[in-house]
N, C-alpha and C positions, 0 to 999 in steps of 0.2 A: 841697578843704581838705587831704586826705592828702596829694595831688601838692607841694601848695605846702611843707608843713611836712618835706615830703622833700626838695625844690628846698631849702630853706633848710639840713637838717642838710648836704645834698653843698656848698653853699656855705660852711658852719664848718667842714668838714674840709677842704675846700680853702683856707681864710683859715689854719688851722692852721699847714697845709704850708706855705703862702708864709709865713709870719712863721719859718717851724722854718730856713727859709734865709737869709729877712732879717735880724733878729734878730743872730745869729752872725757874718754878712758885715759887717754894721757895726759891730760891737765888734770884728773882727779888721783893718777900718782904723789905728787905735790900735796898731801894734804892741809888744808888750814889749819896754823894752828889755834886750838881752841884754851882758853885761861879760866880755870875752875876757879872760884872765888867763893866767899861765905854765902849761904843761898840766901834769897830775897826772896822770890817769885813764889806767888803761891800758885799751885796745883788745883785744879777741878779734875780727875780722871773721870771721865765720861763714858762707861762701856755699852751699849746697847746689847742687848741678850735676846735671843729668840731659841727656845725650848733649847736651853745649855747647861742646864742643871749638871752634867757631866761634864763640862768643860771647863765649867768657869769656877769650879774649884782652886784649881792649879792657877788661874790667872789672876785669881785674889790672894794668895799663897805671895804670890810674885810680886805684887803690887804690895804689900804688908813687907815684906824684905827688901824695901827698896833702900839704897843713903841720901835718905833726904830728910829732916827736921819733918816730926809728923803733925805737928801741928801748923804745917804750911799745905799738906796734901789731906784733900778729900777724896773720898771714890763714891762714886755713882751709876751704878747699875740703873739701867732699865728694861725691868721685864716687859718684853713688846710680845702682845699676843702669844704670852706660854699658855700651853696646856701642860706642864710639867712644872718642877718645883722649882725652878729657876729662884722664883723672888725668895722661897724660903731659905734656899742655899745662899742668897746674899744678905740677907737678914740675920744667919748663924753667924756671920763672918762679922758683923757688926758696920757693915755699911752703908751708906743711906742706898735706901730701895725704891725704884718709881714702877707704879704700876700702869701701864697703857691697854687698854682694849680696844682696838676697832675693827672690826670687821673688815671695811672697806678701803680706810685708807693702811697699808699693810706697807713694810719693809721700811730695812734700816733708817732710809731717810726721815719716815715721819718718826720713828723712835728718838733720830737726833732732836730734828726740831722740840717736841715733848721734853726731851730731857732739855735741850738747850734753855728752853724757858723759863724754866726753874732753874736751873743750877746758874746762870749768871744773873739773879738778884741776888747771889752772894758776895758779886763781884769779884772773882779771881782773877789775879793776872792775866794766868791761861788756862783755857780748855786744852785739856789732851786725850781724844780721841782713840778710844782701846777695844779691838774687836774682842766678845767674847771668850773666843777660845787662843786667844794667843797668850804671851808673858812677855815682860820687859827685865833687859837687865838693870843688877844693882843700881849703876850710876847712871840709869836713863835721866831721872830727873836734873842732875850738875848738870851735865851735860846740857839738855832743852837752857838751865836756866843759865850756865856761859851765851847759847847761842841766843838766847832773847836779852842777852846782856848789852849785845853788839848793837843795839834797835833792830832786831828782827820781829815783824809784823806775824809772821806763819813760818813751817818750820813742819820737814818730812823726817822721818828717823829710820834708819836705816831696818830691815825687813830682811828675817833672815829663813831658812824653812831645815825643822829639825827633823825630819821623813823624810831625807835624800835616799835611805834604803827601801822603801816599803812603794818597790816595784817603779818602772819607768816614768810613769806619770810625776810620781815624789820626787826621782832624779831629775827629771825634765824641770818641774819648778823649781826645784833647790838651783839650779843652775841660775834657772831663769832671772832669780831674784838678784843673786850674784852680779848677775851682769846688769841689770839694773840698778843696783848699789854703784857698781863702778864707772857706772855712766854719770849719775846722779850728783856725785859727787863730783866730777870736772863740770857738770853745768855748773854748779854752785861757784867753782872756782874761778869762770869765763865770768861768774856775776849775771848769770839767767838765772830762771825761777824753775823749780823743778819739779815733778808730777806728784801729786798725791796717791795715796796707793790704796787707800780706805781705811786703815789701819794707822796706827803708830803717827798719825797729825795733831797737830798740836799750830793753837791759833791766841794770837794777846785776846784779849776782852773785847780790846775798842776795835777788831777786825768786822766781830760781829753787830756793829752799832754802823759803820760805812757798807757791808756787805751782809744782809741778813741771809741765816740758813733757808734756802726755799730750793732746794736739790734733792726733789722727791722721786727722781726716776731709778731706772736699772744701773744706773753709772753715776753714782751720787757723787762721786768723788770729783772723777771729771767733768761734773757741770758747775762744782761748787768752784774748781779751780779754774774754770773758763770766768767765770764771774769775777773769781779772782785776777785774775791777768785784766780783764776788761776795766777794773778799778788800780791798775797799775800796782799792784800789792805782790811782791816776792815774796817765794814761798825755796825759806832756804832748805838747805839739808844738813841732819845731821849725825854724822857718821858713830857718834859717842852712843848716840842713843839707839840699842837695837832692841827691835821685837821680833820673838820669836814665834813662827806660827806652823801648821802642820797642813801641808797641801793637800789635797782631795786624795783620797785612797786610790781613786781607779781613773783610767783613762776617760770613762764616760763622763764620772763625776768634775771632775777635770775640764771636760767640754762643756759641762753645762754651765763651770763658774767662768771659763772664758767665756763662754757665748754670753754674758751679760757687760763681763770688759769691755768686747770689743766695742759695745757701743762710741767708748770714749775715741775712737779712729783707729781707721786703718794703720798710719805711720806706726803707732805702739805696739805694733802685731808684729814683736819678732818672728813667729814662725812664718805669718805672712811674706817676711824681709826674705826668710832663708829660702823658703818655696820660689822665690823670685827670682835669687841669684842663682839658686840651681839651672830656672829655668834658661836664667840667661846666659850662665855657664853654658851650656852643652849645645844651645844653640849659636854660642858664639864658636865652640870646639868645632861643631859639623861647616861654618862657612870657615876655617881654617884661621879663625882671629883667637889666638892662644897667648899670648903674653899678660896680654889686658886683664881679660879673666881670673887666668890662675893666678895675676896679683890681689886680685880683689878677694879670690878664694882662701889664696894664701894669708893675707891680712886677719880676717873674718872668725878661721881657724886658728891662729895664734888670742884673737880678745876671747873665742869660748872654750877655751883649752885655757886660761887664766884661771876665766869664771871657774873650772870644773877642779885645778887647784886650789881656787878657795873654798870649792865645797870639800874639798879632799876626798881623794881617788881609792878605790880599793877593787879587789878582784871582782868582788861581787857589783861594785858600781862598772864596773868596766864592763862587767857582761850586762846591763842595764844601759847602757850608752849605745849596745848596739843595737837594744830594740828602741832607741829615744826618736831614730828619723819618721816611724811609724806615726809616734806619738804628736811630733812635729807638724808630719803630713795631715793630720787630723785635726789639731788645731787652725793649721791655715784656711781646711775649709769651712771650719765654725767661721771663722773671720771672712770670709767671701761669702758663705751663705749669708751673714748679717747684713750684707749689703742688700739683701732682696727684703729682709723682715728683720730687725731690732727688734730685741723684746723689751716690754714696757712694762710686765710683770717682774716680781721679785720673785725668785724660789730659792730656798735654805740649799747650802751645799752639805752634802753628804761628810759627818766627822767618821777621819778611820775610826776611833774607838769602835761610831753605829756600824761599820763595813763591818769590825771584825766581830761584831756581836751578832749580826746576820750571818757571820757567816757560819758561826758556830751555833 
């Protein structure tokens, strides 16, 4: 009788979990629609940069080809702690350049804070928040500036990963992000606030005058957006605006940038989710409770078979999907080991360009 009514709570909390993604993915079917109008809003792009002098070529590249009125958009780099020519590479490009050194206090967070302090006595609208090595498409900016049209306060942009081939780990996130996109976007639509991802945020002026930036840890993102929710400020999404970025070359590198994620919680740990319903799949197969289950399984497999048409499928990804459970399995433990030790450090993740120049 215990075993059963155990069997039964792991079964509600896995029904939980499957509807916490269903739920959201099909209300963000429905998309809002959004009404481009003559732009208003000005721009601060804000990129923090650590030793990217090879990356952030391309992201300035991207940023200069945007459609938006340029005399509404500025960019701002900040070289945090290079030892490489980062600030020279944004100084050729003609944009303003912030230079940070501290030894001690290190990672992206205090680089925001740094640049945030300067760059809004300029007063822009909005900050928009741009890692390094990623790019935005053309009509990012229309886009953020329909959605802070509507009085949007904050404001996530959809996150896309252009390395779906370059090995399981690449496929694993491309998907990943996929299915967080299509989550993201039915919160937005149910009218909840939806996760910052560390990239591609974009926040009005006066957010940071009611909420100052002070999210110096390993999970900046998710402590800035806890702060957020605690001052009742929505953080919408939006789907117009993507940024594109390139996931960790290897599985290891891979683990070490979730093993910093995971701080923001367990719930956000898809792999966690999936490690979970396996287990309680087969433990529900062996006490002979089979319906339950393989709906849950069944359901679970229809949202990441979406996700993996929207990354789009090919021979060589399908032979990638079958080493992805491995990859899966590994991340769930980065996320159960983080419950013994967080890290409180920052460490750079591994850009494939550096993977494939080691390797060669």
């Amino acid at each position: 009788m215990v075993a059963t009514t155990g069997l039964l709570a792991c079964l509600v909390l896995a029904t939980v979990a499957c509807l916490g993604y269903l739920v959201p993915t099909l209300a963000g079917l429905r998309r809002r629609r959004t009404y481009l109008r003559a732009p208003t809003c000005t721009f601060t792009v804000l990129v923090p940069a650590h030793n990217e002098e090879d990356a952030l070529p391309r992201t300035l590249r991207s940023l200069a080809a945007l459609d938006y009125p340029r005399e509404l958009v500025r960019v701002c780099v900040v070289a945090d702690n290079c030892t490489d020519d980062t600030a020279r590479v944004a100084r050729e490009a003609a944009v303003t350049c912030l230079v940070r050194y501290d030894p001690v206090k290190r990672g992206k967070g205090y680089a925001l804070a740094f640049g945030l302090e300067r760059v809004l006595k300029g007063a822009p609208d909005v900050v928009f928040v741009l890692d390094a090595d990623c790019s935005l498409n053309r009509d990012a900016l229309q886009a953020l500036d329909a959605t802070f049209a509507t009085s949007a306060d904050a404001a996530q942009v959809a996150v896309r990963s252009r390395n779906a081939d370059d090995g399981p780990a690449g496929f694993v996130a491309a998907v990943g992000a996929a299915f967080d996109d299509s989550t993201a976007a039915g919160w937005d639509r149910l009218g909840f606030s939806v996760p910052l991802r560390g990239t591609g945020m974009a926040f009005r002026r006066s957010v940071f005058a009611r909420v100052p930036w002070e999210a110096f840890g390993a999970t900046e993102d998710a402590e800035y957006a806890q702060r957020l929710r605690a001052a009742r400020i929505r953080v919408r999404y939006c789907g117009g605006a993507e940024v594109s970025c390139e996931a960790p070359p290897s599985v290891a590198d891979l683990c070490q940038q979730r093993r910093r994620w995971r701080g923001a919680g367990l719930l956000a740990s898809k792999p966690l989710v999936l490690a979970y319903l396996a287990f309680t799949t087969l433990v529900s197969i062996a006490s002979s409770f089979v319906v339950w289950p393989a709906a849950i399984v069944s359901v679970i497999a229809i949202l990441y078979l979406r996700a993996m048409w929207i990354v789009g499928l090919s021979p060589k990804r399908l032979g990638l999907l079958l080493k992805s459970p491995v990859v899966v399995a590994r991340l769930s433990w980065v996320t159960l080991a983080g419950l013994v030790r967080r890290s409180s450090s920052w460490q750079r993740t591994t850009r494939p360009l550096e993977s494939t120049r080691r390797a060669a």
